[in-house]
C-alpha positions as a Python dict, from the first residue, in 0.01 Angstrom:
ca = {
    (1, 'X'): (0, 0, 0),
    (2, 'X'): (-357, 67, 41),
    (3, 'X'): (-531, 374, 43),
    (4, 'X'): (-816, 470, 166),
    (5, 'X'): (-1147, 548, -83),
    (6, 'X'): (-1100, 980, -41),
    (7, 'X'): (-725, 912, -77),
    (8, 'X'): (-814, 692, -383),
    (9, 'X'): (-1034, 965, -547),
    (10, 'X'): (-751, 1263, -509),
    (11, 'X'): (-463, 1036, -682),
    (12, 'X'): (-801, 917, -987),
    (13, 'X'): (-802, 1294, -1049),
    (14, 'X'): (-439, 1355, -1000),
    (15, 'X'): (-403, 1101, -1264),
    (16, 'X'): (-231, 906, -1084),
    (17, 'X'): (-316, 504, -962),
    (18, 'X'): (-357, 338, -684),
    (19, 'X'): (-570, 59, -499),
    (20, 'X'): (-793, 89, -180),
    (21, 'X'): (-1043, -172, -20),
    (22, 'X'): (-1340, -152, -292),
    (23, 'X'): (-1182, 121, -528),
    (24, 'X'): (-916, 133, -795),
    (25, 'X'): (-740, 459, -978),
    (26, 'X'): (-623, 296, -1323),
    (27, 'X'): (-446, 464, -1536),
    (28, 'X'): (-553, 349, -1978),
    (29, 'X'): (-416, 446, -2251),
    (30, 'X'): (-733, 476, -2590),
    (31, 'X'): (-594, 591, -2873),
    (32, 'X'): (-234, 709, -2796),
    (33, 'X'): (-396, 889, -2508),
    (34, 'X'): (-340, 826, -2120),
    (35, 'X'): (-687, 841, -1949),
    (36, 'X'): (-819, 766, -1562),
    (37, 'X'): (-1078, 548, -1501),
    (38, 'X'): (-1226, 506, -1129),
    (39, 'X'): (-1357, 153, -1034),
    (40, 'X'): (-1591, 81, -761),
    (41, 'X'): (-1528, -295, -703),
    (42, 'X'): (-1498, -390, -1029),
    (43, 'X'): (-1725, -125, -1209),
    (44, 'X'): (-1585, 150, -1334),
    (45, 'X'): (-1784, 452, -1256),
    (46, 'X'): (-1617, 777, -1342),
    (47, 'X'): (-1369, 838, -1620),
    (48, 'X'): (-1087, 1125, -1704),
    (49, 'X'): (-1040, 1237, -2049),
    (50, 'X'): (-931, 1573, -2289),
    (51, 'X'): (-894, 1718, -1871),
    (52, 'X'): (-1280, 1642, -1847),
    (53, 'X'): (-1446, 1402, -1602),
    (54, 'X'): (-1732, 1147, -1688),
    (55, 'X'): (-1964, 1012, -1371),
    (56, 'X'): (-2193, 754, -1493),
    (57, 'X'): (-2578, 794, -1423),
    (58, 'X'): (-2670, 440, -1313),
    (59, 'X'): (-2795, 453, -945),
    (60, 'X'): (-2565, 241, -785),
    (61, 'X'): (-2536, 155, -396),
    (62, 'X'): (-2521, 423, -96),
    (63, 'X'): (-2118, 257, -73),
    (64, 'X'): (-2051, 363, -448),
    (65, 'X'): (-2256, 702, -442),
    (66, 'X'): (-2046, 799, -136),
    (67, 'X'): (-1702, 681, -302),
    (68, 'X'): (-1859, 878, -629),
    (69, 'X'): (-1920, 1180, -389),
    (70, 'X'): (-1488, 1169, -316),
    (71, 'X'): (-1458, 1192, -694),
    (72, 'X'): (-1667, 1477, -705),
    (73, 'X'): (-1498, 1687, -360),
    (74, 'X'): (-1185, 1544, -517),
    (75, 'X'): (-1260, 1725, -841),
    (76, 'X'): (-1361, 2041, -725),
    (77, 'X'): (-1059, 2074, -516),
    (78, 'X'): (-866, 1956, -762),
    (79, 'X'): (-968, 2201, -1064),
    (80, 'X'): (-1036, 2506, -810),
    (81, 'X'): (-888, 2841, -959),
    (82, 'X'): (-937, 2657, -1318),
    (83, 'X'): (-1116, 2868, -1521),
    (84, 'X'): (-1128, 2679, -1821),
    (85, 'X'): (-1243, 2326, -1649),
    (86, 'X'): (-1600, 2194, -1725),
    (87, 'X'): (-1810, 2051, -1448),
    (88, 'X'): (-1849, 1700, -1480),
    (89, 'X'): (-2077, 1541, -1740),
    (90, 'X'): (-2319, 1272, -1639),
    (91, 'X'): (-2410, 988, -1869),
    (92, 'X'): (-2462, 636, -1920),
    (93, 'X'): (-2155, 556, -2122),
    (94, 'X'): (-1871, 703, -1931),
    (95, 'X'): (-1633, 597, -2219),
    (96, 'X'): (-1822, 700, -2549),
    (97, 'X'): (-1850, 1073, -2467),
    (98, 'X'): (-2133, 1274, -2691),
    (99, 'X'): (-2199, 915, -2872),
    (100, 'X'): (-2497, 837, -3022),
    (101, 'X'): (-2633, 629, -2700),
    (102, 'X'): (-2551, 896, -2464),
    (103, 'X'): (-2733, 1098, -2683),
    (104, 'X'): (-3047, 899, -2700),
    (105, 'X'): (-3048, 885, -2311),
    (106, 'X'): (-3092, 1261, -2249),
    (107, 'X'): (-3381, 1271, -2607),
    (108, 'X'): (-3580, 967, -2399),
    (109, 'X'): (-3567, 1178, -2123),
    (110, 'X'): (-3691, 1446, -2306),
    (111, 'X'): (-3927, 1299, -2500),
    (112, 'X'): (-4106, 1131, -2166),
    (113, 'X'): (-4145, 1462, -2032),
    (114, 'X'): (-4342, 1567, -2307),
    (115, 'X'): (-4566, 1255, -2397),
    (116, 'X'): (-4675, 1328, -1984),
    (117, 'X'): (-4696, 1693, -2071),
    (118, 'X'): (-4927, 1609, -2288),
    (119, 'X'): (-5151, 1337, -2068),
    (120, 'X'): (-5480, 1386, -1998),
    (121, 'X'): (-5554, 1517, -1594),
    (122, 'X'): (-5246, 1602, -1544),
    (123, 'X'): (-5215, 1972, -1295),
    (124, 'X'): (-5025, 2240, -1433),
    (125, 'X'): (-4778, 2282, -1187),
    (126, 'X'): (-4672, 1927, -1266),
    (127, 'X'): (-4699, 2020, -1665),
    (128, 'X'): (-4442, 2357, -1545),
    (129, 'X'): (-4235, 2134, -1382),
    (130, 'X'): (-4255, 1847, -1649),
    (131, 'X'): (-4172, 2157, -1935),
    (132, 'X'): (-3874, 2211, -1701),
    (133, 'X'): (-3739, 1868, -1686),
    (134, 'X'): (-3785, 1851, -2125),
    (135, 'X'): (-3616, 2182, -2173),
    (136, 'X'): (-3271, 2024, -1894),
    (137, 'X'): (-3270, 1681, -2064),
    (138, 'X'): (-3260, 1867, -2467),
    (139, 'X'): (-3041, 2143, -2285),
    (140, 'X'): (-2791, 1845, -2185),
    (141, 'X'): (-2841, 1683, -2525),
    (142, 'X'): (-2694, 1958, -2699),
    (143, 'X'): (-2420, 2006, -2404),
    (144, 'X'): (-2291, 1659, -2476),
    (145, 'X'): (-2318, 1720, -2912),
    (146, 'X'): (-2052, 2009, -2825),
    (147, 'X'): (-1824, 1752, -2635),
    (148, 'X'): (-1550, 1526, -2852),
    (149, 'X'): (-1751, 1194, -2910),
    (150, 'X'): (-1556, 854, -2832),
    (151, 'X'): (-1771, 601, -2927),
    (152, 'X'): (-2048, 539, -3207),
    (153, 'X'): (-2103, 854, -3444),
    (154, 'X'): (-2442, 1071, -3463),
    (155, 'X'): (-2576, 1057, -3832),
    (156, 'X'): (-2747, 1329, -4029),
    (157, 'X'): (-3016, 1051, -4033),
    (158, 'X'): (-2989, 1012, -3626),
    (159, 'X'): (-3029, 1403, -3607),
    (160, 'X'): (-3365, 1424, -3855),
    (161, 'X'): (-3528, 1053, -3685),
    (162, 'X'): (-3467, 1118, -3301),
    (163, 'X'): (-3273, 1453, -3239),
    (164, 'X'): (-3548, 1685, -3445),
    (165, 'X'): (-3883, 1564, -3353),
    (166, 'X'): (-3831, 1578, -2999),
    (167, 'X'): (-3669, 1936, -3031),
    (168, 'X'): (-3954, 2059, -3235),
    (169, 'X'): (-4166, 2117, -2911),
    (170, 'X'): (-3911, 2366, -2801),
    (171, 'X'): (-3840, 2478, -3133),
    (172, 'X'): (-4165, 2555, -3268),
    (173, 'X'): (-4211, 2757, -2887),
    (174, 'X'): (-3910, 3049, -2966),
    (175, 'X'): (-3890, 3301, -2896),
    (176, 'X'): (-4188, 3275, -2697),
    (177, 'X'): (-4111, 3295, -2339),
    (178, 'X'): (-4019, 2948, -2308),
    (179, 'X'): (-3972, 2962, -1922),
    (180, 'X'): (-4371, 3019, -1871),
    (181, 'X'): (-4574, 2718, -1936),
    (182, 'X'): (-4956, 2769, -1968),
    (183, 'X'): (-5262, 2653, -2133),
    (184, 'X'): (-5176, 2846, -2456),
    (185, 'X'): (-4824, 2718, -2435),
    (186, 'X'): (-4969, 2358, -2362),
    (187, 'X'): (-5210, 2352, -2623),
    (188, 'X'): (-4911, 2449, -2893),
    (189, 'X'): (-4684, 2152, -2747),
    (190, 'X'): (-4966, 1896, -2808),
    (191, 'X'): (-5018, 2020, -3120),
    (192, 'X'): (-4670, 1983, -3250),
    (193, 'X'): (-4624, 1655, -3063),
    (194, 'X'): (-4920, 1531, -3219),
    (195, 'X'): (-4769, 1623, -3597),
    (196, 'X'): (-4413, 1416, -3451),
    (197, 'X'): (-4625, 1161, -3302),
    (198, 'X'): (-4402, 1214, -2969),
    (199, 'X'): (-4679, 1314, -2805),
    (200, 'X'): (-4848, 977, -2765),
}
């Protein structure tokens, strides 16, 4: 029997599977573990695990953004009255969890904001709003390093060659008011860019 995509995305975080015209609800086992994985024609998308739910961050089609949108209304109805459930956590690698790529994604992000921070001619309302997307993408790097990790490990030498120079900005910054940006502010991110060589 088919279902239809909504019905599809209530029995994915039911854990239970099913088929529709362009969706699947499978149900894996990794590890000795039963997980759900949601498939938009034959890419799987979003992904059940510990009682947590991974969407991937690729932009996919207005069709698989709307059948990702059931997952989500699916979810929340699903979990309501849940104290202890997470909201879901976007990344690239829906089955690694805080892995060392996922990681990487979110410290790129990061470390983009800042080398535009730091370009020449740039206002500051776009360097506020530039400090605001650095401080989300390192606040949902360390999100994911509190989250079990299911694929490739982070390194003491990961942490010291990508994690820590493209923290330092906001390190070197506490406790100093981190949420207002200005020239004094701007002038102390370049020059601790500059010294991690992230700033160029």
């Amino acid at each position: 029997m088919a279902f239809t995509n909504s019905e599809i995305a209530q029995r994915f975080v039911r854990g239970l599977p099913g088929k529709g015209s362009n969706t699947r609800a499978e149900l894996r086992v990794d590890n000795g573990q039963s997980c759900g994985v949601f498939i938009s024609y034959s890419t799987p998308v979003a992904y059940i695990r510990d009682g947590r739910l991974w969407i991937d961050t690729d932009t996919y089609s207005p069709t698989t953004q709307q059948q990702l949108s059931y997952v989500y209304r699916a979810w929340r109805d699903h979990t309501v009255g849940k104290p202890d459930v997470e909201d879901p956590v976007r990344v690239p690698f829906i089955f690694e969890g805080w892995s060392r790529r996922n990681v990487e994604h979110y410290l790129h992000k990061a470390k983009e904001a800042l080398k535009k921070i730091c370009a020449p001619r740039i206002r500051m309302h776009t360097r506020i709003a530039l400090w605001g997307d650095y401080l989300r993408a390192m606040g949902y790097a360390d999100k994911l390093m509190a989250l079990p990790n299911y694929g490739t490990s982070i390194s003491p030498e990961f942490m010291a060659e990508k994690y820590d120079p493209v923290n330092r900005a906001r390190e070197g910054l506490n406790p100093v008011g981190l949420g207002e940006f200005d020239n004094d502010m701007l002038l102390r991110v370049k020059a601790i860019t500059a010294l991690e060589g992230e700033g160029t």
